[in-house]
DSSP file (Angstrom, degrees, kcal/mol; ACC not computed):
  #  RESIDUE AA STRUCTURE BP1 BP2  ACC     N-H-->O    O-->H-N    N-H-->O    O-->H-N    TCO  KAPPA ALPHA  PHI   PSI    X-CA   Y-CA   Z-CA
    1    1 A X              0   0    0      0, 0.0     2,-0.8     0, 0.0     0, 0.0   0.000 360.0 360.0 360.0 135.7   20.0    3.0   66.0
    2    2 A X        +     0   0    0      2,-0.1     2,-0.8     1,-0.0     0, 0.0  -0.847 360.0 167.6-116.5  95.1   17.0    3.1   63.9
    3    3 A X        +     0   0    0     -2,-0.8     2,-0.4     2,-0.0    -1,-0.0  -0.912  12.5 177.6-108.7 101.1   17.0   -0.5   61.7
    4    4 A X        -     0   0    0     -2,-0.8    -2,-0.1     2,-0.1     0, 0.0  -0.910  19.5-141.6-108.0 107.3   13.6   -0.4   60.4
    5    5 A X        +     0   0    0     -2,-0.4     2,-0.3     0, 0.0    -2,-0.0  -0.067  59.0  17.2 -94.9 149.4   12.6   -3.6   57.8
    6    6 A X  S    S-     0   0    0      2,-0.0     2,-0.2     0, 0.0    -2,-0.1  -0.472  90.0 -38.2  99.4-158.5   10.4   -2.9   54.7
    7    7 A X        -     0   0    0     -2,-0.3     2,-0.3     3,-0.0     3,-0.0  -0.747  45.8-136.4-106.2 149.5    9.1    0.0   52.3
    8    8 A X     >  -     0   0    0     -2,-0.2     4,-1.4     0, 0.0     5,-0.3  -0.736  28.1-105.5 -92.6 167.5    8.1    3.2   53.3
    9    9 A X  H  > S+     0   0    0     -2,-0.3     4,-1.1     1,-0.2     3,-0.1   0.827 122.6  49.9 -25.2 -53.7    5.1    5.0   52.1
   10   10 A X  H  > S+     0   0    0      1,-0.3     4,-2.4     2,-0.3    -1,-0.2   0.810 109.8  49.0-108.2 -50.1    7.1    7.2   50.1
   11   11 A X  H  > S+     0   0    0      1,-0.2     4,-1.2     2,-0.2    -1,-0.3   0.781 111.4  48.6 -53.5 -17.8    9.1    4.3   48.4
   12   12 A X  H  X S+     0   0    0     -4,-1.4     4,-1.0     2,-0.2    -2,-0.3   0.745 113.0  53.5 -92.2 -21.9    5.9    2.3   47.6
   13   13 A X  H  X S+     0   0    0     -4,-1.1     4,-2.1    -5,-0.3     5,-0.2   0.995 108.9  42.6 -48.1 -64.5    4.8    5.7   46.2
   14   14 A X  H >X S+     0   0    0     -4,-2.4     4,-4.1     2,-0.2     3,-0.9   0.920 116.9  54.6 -53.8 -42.4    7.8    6.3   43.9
   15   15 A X  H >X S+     0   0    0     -4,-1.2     4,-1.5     1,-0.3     3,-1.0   0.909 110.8  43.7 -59.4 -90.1    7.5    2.1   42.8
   16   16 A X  H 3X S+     0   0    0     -4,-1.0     4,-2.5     1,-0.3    -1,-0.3   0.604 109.7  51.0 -46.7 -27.2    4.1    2.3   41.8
   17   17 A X  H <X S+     0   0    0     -4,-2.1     4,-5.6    -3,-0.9     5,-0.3   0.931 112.5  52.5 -65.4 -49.4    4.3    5.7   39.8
   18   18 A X  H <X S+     0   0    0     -4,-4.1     4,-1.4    -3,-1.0    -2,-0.3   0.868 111.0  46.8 -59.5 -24.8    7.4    4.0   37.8
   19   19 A X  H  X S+     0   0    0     -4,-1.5     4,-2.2    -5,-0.2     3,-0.4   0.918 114.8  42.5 -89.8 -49.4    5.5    1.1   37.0
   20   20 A X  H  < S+     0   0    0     -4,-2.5     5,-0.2    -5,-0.3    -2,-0.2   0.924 111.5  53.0 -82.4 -17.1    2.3    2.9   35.9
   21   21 A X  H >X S+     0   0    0     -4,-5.6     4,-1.4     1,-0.2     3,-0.8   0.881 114.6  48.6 -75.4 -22.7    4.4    5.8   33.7
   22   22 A X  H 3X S+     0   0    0     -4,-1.4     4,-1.0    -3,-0.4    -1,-0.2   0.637 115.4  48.1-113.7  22.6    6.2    2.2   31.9
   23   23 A X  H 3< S+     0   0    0     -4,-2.2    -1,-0.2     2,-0.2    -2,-0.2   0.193 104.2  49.1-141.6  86.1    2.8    0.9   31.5
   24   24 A X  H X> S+     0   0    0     -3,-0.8     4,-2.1     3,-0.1     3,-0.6   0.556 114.9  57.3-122.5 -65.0    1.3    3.7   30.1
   25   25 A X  H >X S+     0   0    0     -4,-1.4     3,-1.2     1,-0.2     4,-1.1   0.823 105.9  41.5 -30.2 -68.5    4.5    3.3   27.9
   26   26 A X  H 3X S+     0   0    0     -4,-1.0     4,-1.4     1,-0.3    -1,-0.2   0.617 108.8  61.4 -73.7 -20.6    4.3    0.1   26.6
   27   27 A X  H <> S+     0   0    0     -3,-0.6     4,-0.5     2,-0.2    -1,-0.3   0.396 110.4  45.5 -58.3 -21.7    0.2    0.4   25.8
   28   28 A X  H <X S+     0   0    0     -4,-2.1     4,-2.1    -3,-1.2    -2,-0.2   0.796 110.3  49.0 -91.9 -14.5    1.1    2.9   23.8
   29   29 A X  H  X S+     0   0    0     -4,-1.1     4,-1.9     2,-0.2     5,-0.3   0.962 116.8  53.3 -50.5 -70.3    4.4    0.8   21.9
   30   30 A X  H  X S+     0   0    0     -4,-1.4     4,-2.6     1,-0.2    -1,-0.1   0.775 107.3  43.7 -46.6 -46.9    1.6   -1.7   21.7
   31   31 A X  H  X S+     0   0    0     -4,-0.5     4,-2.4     2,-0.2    -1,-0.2   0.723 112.6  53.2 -75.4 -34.5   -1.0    0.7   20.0
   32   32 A X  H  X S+     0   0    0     -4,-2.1     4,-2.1     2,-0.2     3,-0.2   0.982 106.7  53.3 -60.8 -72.3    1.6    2.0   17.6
   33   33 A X  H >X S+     0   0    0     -4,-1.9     4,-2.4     1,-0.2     3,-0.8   0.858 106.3  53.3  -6.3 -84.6    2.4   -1.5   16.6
   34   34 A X  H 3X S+     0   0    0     -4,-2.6     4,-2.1    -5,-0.3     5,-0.3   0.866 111.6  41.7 -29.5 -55.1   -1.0   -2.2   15.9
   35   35 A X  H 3X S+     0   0    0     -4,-2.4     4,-1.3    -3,-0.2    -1,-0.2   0.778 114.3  52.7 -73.7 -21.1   -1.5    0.8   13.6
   36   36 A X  H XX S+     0   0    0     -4,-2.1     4,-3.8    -3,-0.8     3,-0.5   0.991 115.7  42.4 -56.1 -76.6    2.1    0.0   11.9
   37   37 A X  H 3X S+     0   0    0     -4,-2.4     4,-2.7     1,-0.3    -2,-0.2   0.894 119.3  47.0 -84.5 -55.6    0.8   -3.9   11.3
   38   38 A X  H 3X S+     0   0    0     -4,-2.1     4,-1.9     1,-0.2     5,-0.4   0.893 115.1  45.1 -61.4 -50.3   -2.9   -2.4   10.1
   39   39 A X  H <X S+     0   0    0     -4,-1.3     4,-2.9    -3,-0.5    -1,-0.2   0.931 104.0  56.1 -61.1 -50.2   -1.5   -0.1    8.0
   40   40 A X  H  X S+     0   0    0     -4,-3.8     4,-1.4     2,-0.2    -2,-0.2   0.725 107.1  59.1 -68.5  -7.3    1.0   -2.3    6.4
   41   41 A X  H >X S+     0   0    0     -4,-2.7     3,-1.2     2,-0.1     4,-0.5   0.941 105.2  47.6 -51.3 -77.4   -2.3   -4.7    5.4
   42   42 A X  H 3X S+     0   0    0     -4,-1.9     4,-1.1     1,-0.3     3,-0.3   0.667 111.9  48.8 -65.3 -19.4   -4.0   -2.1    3.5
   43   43 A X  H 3< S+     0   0    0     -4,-2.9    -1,-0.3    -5,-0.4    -2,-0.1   0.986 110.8  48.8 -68.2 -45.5   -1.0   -1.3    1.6
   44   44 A X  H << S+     0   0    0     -4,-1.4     4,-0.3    -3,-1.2    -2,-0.2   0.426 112.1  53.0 -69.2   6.7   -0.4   -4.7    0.8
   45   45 A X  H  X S+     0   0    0     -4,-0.5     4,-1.2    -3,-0.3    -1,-0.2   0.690 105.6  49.1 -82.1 -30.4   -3.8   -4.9   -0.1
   46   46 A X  T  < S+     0   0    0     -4,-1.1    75,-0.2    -5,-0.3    -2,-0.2   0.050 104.2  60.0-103.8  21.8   -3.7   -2.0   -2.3
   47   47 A X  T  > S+     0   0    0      2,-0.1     4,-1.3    60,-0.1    -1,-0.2   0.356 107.5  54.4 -87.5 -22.4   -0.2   -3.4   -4.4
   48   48 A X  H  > S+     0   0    0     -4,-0.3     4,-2.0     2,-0.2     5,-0.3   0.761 106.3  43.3 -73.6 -22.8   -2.3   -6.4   -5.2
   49   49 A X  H >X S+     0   0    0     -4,-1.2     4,-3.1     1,-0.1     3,-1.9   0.979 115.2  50.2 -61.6 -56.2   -4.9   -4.9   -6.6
   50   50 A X  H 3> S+     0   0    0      1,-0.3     4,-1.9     2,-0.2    -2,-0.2   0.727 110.0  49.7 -18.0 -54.7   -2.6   -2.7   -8.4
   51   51 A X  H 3X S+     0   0    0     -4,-1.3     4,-1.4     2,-0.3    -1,-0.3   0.728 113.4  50.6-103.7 -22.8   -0.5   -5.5   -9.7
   52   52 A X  H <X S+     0   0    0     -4,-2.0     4,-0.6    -3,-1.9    -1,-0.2   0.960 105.5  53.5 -77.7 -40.6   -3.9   -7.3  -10.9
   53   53 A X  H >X S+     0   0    0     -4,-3.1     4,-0.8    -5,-0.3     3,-0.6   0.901 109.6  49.9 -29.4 -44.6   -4.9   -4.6  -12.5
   54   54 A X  H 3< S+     0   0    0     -4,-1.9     4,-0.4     1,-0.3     3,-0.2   0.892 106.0  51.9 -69.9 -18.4   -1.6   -4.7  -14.2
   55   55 A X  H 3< S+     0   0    0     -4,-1.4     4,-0.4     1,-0.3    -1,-0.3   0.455 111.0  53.4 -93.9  16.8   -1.7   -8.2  -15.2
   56   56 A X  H << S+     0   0    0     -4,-0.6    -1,-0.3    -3,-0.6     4,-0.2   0.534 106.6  44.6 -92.1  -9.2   -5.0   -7.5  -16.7
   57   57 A X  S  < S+     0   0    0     -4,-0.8    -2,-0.2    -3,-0.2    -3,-0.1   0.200 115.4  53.0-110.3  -6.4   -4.2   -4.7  -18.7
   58   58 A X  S    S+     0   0    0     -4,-0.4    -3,-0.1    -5,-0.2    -2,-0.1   0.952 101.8  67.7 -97.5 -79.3   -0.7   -7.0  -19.9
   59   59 A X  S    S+     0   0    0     -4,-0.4    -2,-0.1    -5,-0.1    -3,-0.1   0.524  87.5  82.2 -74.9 -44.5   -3.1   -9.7  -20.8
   60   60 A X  S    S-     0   0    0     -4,-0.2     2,-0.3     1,-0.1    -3,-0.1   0.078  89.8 -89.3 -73.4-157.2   -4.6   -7.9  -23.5
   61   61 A X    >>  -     0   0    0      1,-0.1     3,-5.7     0, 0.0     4,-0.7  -0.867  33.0-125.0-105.8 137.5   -3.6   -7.5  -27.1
   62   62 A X  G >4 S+     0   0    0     -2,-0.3     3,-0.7     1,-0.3    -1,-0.1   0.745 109.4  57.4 -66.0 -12.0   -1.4   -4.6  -27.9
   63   63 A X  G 34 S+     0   0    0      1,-0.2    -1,-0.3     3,-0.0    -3,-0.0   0.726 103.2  55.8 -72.8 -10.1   -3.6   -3.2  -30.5
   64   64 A X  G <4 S+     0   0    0     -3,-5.7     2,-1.8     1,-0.0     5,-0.3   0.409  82.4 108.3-102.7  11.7   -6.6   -2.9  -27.8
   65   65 A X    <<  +     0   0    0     -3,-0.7     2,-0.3    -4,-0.7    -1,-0.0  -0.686  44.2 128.7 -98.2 115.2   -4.1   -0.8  -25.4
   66   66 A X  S >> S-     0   0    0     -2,-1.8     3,-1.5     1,-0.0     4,-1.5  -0.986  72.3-104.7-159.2 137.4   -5.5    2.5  -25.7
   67   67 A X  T 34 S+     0   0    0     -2,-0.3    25,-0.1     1,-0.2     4,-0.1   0.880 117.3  51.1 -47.8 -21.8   -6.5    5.1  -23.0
   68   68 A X  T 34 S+     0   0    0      1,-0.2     3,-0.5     2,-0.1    -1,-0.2   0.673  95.1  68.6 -87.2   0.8  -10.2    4.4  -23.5
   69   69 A X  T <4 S+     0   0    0     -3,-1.5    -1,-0.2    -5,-0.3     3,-0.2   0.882 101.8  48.7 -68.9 -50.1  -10.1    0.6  -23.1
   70   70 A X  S >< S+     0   0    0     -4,-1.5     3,-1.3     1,-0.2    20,-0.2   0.411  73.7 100.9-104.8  36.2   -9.2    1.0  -19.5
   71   71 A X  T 3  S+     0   0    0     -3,-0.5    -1,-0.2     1,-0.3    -2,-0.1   0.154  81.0  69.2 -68.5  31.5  -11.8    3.5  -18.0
   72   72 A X  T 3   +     0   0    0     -3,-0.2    -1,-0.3    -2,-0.2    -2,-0.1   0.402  68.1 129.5-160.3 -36.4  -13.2    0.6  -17.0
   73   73 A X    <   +     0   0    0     -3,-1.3     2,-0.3    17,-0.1    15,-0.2  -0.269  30.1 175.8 -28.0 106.9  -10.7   -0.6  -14.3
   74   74 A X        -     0   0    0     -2,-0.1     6,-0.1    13,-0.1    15,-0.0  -0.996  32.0-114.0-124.5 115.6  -12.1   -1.6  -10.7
   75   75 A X        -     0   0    0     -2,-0.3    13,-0.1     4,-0.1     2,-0.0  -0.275  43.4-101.8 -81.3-162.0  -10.8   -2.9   -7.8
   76   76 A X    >>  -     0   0    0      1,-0.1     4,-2.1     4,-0.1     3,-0.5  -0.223  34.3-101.9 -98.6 171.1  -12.0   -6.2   -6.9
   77   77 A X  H 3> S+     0   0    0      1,-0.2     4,-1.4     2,-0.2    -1,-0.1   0.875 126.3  48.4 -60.5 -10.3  -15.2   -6.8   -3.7
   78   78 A X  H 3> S+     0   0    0      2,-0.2     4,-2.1     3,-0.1     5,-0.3   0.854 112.3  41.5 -77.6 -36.9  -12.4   -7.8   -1.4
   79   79 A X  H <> S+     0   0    0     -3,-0.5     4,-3.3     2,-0.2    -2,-0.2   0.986 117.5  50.5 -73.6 -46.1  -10.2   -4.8   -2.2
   80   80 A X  H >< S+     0   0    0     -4,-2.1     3,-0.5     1,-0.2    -2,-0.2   0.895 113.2  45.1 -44.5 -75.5  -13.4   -2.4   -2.1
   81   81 A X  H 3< S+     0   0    0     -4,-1.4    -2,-0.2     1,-0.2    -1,-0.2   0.662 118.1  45.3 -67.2 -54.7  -14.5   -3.9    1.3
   82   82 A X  H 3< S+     0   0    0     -4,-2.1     2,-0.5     1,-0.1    -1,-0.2   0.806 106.9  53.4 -78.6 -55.6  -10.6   -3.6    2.9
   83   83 A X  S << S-     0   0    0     -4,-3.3     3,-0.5    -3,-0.5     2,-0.2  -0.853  83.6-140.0-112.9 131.4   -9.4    0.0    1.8
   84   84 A X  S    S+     0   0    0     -2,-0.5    27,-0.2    27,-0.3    -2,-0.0  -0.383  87.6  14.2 -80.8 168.3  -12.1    2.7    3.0
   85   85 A X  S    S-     0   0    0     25,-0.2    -1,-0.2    -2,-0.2    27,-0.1   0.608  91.5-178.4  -1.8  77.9  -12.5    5.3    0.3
   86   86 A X        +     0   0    0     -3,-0.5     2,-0.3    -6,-0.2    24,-0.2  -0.211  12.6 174.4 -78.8 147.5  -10.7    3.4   -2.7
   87   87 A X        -     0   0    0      2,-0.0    22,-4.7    -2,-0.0     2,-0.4  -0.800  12.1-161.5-164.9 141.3  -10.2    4.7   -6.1
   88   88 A X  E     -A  108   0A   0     -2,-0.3     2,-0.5   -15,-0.2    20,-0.2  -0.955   4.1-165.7-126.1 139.9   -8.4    3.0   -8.4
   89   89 A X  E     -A  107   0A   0     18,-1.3    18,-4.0    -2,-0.4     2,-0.4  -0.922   5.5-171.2-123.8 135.2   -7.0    4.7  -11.6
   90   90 A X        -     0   0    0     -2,-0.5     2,-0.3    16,-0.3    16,-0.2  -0.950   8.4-173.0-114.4 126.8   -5.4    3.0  -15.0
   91   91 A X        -     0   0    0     -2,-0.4    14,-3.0     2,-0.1     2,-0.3  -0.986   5.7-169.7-150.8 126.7   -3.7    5.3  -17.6
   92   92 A X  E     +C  104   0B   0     -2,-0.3     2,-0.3    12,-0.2    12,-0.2  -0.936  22.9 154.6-109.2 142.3   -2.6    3.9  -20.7
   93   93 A X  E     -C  103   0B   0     10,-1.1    10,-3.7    -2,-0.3    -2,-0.1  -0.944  49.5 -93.1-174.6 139.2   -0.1    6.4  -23.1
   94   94 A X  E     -C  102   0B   0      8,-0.3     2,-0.5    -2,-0.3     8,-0.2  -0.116  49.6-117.6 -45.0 131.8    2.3    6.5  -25.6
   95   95 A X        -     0   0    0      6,-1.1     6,-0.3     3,-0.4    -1,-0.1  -0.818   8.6-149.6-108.2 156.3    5.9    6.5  -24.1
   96   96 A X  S    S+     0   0    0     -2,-0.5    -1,-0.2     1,-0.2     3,-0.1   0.653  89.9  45.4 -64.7 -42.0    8.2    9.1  -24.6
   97   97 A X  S    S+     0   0    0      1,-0.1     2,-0.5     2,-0.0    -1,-0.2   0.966 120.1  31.1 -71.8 -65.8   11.5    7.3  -24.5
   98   98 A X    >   -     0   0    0      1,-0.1     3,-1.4     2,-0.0    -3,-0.4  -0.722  67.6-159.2-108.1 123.5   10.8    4.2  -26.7
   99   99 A X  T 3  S+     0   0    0     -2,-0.5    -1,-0.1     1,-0.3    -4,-0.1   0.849  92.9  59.4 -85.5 -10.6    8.1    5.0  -29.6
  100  100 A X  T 3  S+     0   0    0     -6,-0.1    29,-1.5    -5,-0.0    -1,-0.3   0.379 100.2  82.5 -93.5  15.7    7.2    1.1  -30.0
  101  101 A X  E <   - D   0 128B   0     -3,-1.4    -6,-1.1    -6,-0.3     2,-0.3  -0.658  64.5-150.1-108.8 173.4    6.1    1.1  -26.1
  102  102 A X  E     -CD  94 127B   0     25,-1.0    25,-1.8    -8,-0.2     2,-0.3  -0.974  16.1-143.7-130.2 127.1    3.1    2.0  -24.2
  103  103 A X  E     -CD  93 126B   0    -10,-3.7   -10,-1.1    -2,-0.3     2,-0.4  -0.745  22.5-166.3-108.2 154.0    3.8    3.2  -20.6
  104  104 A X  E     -CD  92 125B   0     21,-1.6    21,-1.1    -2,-0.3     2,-0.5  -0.933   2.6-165.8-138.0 113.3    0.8    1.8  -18.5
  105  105 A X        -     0   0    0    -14,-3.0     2,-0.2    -2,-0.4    19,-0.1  -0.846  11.8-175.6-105.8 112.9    0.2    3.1  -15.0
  106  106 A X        +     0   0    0     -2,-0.5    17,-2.3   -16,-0.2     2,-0.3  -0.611   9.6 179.4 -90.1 146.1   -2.0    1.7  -12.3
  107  107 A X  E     -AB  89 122A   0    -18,-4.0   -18,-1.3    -2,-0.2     2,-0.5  -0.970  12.3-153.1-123.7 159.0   -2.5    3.8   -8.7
  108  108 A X  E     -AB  88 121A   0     13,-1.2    13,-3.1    -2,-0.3     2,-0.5  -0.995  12.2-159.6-122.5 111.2   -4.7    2.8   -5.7
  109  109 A X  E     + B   0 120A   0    -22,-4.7     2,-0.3    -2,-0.5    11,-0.2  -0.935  19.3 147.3 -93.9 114.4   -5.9    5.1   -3.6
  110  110 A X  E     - B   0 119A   0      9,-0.9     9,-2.1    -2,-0.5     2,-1.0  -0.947  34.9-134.6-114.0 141.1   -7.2    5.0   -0.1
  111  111 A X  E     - B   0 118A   0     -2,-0.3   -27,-0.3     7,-0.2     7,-0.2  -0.842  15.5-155.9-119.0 122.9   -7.6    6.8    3.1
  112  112 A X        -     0   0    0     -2,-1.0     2,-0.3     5,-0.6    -1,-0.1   0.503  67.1 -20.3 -87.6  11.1   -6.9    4.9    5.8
  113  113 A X  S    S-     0   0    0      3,-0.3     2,-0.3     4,-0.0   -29,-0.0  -0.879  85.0 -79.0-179.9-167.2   -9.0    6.6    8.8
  114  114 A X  S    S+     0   0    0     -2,-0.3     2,-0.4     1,-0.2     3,-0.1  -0.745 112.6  35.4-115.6 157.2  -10.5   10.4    9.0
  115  115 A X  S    S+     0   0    0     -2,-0.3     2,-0.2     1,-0.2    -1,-0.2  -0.262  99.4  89.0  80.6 -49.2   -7.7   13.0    9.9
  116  116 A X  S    S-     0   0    0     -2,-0.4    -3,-0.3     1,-0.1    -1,-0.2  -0.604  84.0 -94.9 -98.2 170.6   -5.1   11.5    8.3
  117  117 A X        -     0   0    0     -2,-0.2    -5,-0.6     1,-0.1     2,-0.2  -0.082  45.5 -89.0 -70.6 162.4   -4.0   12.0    4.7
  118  118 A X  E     -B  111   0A   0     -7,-0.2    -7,-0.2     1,-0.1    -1,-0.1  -0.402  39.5-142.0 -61.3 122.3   -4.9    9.7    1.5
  119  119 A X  E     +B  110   0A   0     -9,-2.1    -9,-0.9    -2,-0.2     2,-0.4  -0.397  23.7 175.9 -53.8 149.6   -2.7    6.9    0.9
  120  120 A X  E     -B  109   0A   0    -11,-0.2     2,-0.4    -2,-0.1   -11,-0.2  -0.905  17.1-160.6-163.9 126.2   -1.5    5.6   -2.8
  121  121 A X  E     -B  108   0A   0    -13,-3.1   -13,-1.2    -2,-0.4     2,-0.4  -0.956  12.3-150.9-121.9 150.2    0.7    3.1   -4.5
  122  122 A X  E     -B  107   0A   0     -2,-0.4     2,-0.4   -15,-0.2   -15,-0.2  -0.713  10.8-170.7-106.3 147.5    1.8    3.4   -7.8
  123  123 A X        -     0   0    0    -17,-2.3     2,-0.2    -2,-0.4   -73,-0.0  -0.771  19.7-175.0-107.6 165.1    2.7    0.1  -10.3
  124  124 A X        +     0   0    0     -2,-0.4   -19,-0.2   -19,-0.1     2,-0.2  -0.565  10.2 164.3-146.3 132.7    4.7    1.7  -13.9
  125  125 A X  E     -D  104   0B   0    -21,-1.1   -21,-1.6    -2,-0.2     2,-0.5  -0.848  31.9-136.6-137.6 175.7    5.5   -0.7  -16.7
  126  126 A X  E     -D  103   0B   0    -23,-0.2     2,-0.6    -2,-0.2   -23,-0.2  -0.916  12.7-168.3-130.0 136.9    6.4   -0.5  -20.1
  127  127 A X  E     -D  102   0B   0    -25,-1.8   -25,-1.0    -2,-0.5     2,-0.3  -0.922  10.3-159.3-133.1 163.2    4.9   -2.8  -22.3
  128  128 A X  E     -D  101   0B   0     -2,-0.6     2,-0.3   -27,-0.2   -27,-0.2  -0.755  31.1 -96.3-123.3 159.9    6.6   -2.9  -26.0
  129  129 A X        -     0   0    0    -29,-1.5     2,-0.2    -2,-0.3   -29,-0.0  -0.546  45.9 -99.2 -89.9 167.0    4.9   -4.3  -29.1
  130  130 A X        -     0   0    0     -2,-0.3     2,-0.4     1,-0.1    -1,-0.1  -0.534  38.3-115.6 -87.8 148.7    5.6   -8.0  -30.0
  131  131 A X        -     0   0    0     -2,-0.2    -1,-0.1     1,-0.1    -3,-0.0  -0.655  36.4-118.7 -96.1 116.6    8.4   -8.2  -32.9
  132  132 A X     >  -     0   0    0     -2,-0.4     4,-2.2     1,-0.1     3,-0.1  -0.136  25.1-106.2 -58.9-178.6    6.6   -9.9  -36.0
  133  133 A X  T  4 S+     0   0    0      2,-0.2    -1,-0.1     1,-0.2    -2,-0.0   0.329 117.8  45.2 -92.1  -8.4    7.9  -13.2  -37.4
  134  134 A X  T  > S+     0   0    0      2,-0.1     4,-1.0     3,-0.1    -1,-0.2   0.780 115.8  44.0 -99.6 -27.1    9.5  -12.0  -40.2
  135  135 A X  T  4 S+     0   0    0      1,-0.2    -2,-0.2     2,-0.1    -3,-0.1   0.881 115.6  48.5 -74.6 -64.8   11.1   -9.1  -38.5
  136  136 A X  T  < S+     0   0    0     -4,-2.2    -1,-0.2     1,-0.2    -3,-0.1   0.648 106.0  61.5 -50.9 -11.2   12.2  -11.4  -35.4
  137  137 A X  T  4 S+     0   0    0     -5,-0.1    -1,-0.2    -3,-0.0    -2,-0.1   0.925  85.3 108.6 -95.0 -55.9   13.8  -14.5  -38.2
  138  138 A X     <        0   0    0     -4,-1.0    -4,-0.0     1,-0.2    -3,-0.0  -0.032 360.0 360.0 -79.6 153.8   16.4  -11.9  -39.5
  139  139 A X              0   0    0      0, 0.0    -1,-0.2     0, 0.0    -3,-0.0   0.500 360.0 360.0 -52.9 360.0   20.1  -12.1  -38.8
């Protein structure tokens, strides 16, 4: 009777492959993560610019909302510095649905490494003209 105590070679073989194939596994779980967490930054970098951009464009008076007002639209040195190859676009236009509105749309663009494709989020709001005081009194 052959009662032998311990590992063989061939078990300390198998052991040590399963251990480096789950962590090979979990360095890359790990790396994914990362690029998940890094990516979900720059987006939520790029809906606050957007959304100051909108509340700057809100801010003004409705008679100065006009498409050429906001060629002018930038994001800000943080947002520049954060999202590699940024553009940010503002389009003010009449809207189709409601003729007393203005449809106003901000986008951010960015590409978030080389090889993959451009990222973008879009804001759209409607902004309506303010009801005069004489119009707004009657019943």
């Amino acid at each position: 009777m052959n009662s032998r105590r311990g590992f063989s070679l061939l078990e300390a073989l198998v052991s040590c492959l399963l251990l480096a194939a789950l962590t090979t596994l979990c360095l890359e779980l790990v790396g994914a993560s990362a690029n998940q967490r890094k990516a979900a930054a720059l987006r939520q970098i790029a809906l606050e610019e957007a959304a100051n951009a909108m509340e700057r464009v809100f801010a003004r008076r409705w008679e100065e909302l006009a498409p050429e007002a906001t060629d002018k639209a930038a994001l800000s040195r943080e947002g520049k510095e954060a999202l590699p190859g940024n553009a940010m676009m503002v389009r003010v236009q009449p809207s189709d649905a409601e003729p007393s509105a203005k449809q106003i749309t901000v986008e951010v663009r960015w590409e978030p490494s080389r090889g993959k494709p451009s990222q973008q989020v879009r804001l759209v709001a409607l902004r309506y003209r303010a009801a005069r005081r004489e119009e707004a009194s009657r019943p």
